[in-house]
C-alpha positions as CSV (number, residue, x, y, z in Angstrom):
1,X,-30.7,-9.9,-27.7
2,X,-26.9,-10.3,-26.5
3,X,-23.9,-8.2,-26.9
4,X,-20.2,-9.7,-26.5
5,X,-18.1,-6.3,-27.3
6,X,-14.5,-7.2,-27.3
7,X,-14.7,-9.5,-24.3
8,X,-11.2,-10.4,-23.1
9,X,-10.7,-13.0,-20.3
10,X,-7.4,-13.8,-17.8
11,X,-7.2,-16.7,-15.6
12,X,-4.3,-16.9,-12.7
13,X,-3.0,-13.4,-13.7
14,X,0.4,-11.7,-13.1
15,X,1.5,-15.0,-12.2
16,X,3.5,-18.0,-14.2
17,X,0.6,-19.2,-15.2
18,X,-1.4,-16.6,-16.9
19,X,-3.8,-17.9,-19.1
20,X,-5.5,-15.4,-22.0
21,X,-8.6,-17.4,-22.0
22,X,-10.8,-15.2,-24.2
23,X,-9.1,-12.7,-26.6
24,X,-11.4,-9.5,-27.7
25,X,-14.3,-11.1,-27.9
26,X,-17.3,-10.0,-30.6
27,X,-20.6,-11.4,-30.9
28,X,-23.6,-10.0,-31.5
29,X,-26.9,-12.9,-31.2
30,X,-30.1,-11.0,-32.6
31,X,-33.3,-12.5,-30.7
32,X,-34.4,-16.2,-31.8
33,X,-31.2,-17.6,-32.7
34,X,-29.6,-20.7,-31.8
35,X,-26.2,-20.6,-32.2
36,X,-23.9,-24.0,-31.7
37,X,-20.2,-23.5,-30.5
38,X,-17.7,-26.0,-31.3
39,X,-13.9,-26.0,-30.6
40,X,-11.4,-28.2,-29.0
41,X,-10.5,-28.2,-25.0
42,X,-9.5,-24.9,-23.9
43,X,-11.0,-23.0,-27.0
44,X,-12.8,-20.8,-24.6
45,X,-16.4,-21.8,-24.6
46,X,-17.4,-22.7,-21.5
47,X,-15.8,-19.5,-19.9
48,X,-17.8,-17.6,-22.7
49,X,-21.2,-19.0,-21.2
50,X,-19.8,-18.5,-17.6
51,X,-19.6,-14.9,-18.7
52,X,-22.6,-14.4,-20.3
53,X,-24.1,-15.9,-17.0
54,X,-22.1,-14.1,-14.6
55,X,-19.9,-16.5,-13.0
56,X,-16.8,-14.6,-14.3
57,X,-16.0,-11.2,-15.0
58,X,-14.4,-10.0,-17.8
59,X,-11.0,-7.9,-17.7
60,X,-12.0,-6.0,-20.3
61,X,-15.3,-5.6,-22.1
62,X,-19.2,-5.6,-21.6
63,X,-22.0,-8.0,-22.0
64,X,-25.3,-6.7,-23.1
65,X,-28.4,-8.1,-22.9
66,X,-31.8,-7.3,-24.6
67,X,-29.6,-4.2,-24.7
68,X,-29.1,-3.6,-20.9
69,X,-25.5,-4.0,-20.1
70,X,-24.8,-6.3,-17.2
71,X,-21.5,-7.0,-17.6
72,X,-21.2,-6.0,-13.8
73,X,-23.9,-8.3,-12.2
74,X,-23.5,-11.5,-10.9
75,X,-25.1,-14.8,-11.4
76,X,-28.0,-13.8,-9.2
77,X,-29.2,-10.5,-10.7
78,X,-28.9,-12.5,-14.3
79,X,-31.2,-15.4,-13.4
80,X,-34.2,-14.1,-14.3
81,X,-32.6,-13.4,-17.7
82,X,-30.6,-16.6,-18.4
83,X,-31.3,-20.2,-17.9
84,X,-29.0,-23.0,-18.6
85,X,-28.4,-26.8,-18.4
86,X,-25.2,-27.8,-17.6
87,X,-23.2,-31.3,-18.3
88,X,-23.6,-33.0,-15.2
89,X,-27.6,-34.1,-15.1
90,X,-26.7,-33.5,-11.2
91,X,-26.1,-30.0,-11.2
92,X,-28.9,-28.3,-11.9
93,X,-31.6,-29.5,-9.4
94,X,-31.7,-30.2,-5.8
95,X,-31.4,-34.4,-5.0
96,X,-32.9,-35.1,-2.1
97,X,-36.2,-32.3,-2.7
98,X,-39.0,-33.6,-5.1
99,X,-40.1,-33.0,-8.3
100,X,-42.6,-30.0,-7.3
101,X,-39.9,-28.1,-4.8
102,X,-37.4,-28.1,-7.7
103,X,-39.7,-26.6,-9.7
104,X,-41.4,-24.5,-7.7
105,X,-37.6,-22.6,-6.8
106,X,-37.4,-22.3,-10.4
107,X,-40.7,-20.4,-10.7
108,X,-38.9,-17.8,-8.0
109,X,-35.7,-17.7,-9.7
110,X,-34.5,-14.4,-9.4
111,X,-37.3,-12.9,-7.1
112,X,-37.1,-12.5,-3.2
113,X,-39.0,-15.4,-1.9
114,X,-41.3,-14.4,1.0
115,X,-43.0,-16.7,3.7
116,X,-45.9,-17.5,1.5
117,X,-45.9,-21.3,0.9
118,X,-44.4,-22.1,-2.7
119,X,-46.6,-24.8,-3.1
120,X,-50.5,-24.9,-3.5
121,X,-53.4,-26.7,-5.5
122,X,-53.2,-23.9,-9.0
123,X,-49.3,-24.6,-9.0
124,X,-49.7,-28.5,-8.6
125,X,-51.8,-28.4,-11.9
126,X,-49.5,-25.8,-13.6
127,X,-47.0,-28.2,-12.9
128,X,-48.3,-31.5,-14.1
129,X,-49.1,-29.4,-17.5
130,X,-45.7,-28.7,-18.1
131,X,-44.4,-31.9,-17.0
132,X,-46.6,-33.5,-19.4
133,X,-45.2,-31.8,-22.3
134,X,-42.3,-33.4,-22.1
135,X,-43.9,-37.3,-22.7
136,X,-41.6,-38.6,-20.0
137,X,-44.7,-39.7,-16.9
138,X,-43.4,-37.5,-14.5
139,X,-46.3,-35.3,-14.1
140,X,-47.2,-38.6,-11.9
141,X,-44.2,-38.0,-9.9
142,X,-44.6,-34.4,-8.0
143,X,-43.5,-36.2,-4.9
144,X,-40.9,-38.1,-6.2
145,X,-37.7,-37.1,-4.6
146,X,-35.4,-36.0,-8.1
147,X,-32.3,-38.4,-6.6
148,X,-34.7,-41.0,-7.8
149,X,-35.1,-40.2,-11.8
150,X,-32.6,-41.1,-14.4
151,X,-30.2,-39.2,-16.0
152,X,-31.8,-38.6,-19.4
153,X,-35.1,-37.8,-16.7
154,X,-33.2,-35.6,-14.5
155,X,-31.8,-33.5,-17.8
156,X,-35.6,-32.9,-18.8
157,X,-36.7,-31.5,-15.6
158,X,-33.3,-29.5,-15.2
159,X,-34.5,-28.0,-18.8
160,X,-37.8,-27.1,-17.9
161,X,-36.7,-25.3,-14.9
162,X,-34.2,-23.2,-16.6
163,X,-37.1,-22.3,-19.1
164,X,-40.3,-21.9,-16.6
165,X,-39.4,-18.1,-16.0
166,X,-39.2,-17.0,-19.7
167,X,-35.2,-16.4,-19.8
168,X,-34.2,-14.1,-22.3
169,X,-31.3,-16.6,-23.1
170,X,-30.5,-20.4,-22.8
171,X,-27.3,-21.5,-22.3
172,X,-26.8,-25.0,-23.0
173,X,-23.1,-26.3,-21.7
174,X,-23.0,-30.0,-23.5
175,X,-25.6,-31.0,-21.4
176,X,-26.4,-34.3,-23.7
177,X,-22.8,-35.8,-23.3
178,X,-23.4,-37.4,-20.2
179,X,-26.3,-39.4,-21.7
180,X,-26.6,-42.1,-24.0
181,X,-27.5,-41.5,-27.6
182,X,-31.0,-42.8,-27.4
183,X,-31.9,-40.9,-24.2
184,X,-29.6,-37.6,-25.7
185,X,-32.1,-38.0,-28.6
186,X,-34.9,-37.5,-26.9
187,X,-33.5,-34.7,-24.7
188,X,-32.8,-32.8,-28.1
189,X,-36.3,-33.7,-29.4
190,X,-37.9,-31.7,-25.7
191,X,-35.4,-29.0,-26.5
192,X,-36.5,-28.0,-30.2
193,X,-40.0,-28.2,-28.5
194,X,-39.4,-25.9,-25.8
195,X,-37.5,-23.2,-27.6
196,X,-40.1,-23.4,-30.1
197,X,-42.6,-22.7,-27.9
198,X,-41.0,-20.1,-25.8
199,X,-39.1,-18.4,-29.0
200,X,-36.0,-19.0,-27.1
201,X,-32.3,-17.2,-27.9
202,X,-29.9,-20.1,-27.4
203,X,-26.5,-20.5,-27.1
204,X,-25.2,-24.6,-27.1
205,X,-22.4,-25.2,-26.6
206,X,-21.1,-29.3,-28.3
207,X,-18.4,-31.1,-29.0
208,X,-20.5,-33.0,-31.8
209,X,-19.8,-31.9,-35.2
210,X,-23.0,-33.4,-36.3
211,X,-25.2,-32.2,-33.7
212,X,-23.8,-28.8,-33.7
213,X,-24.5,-28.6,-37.8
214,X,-27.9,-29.7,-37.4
215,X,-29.5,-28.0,-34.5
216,X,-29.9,-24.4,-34.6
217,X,-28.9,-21.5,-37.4
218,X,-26.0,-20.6,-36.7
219,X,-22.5,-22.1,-35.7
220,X,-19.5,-20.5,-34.4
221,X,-16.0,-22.4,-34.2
222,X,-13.4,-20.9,-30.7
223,X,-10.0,-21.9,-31.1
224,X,-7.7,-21.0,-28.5
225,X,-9.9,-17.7,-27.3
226,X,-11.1,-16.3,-30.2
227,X,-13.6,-17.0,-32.6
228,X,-12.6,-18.7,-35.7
229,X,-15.5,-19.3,-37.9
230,X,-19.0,-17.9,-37.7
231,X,-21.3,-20.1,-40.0
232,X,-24.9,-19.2,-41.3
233,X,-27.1,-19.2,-44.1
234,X,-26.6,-21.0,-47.1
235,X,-22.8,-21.8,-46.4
236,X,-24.1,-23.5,-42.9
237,X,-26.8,-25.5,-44.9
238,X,-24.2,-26.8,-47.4
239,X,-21.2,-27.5,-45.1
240,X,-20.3,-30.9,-44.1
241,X,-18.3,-32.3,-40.9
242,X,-15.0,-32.4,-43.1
243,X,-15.8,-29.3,-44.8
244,X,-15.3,-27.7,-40.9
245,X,-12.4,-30.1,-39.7
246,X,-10.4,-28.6,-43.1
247,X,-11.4,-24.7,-42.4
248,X,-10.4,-25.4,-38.6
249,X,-7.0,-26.7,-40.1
250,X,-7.0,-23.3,-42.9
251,X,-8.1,-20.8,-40.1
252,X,-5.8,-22.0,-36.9
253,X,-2.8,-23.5,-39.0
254,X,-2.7,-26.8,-37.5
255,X,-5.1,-29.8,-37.5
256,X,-7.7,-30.5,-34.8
257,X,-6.6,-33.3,-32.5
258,X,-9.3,-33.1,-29.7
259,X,-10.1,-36.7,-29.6
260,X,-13.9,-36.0,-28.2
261,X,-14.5,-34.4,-31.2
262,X,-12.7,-36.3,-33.9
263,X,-14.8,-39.9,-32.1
264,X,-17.7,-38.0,-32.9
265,X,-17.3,-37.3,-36.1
């Protein structure tokens, strides 16, 4: 389903600065897998979702997916391949539009939109069915402007819509760590629903050791651009939170002092 062959990525370069953000790069994802990426700040891992979206370009490499290489196209020409949820519940819908115009943008994700209305009676009812499945009331709400929902509401709805076109790929950016545990719980609960339901490829990427050990079936560890640690099977079933912290310290040479993931613990 996706293709990382020997990615390498260069912020600010030629000048003082230069920054080897992603180092030869290798990952092949076969289709249905959920693969959780840990690592501390500046590992790499949002710039490898950024590039697997098309945000950034690499300086070197290719990204494949479902074995078409897109490595060239930009966020746009992806869409209708890849949906994601980012952090920020704010970023990925419109505020001040409702419920049903958020939506219905995310039903034309990726397609030229033509002067047809986006809105009718069949969508309406589409609509409310898929807003029901996530057990949160707001298939009562299609005119409810989204400025108005909660975070942990907001997060659902942003999920849905990054899911309504059938991606080939879900790229989740820590997009429970801005909620609270009880609401993140819930959020996680929708997610193992959805990707069930649409046999999802997923890539998530966590600062919880926890979370990222028990979601999914994979886990890959990124330590200052490269991948450290690629975890599966039986050796992914039996490892435990220190079990990671001590290969992180036998792989990289040093001990892991990002405090948003030692708190976590």
């Amino acid at each position: 389903m996706l293709r990382l062959n020997k990615l390498h990525k260069i912020f600010n370069y030629g000048k003082v600065n230069e920054n080897h953000v992603l180092k030869d790069i290798n990952l092949h994802v076969p289709k249905g897998d959920f693969i959780t990426i840990i690592g501390s700040n500046g590992a790499g891992k949002s710039t490898l979702l950024n590039l697997v979206a098309g945000v950034f370009f690499p300086e070197a490499g290719t990204v494949e997916i479902n074995g078409e290489e897109v490595t060239a196209w930009p966020v746009y020409k992806r869409a209708p391949l890849v949906g994601r949820v980012f952090q920020d519940p704010l970023q990925g819908t419109a505020a001040e539009m409702t419920i049903e115009e958020n939506l219905s943008l995310a039903v034309k994700r990726g397609q030229t939109r033509g002067l047809k209305l986006g809105l009718n009676k069949e969508r309406r009812t589409e609509f409310r069915r898929l807003l029901a499945l996530l057990e949160l009331g707001l298939e009562n709400r299609l005119e409810c402007p989204v400025k108005l929902l909660s975070g942990g509401q907001r997060q659902a709805l942003t999920l849905l819509m990054a899911t309504i076109g059938d991606p080939q790929l879900l790229l989740l950016d820590e997009y429970t760590a801005a909620l609270d545990p009880k609401t993140a719980k819930q959020i996680i609960a929708i997610t193992d629903r959805i990707v069930t339901q649409h046999h999802l490829t997923v890539l998530m990427v966590t600062h919880d050791l926890k979370q990222a050990l028990a979601m999914g079936n994979r886990t890959i560890m990124m330590d200052r651009g490269e991948i450290i640690l690629d975890l599966k099977g039986k050796e992914r079933e039996q490892i435990t939170v220190n079990d990671l912290l001590a290969k992180f310290a036998a792989r990289s040479g040093r001990e892991l002092t990002d405090d948003r993931i030692l708190l976590n613990r």
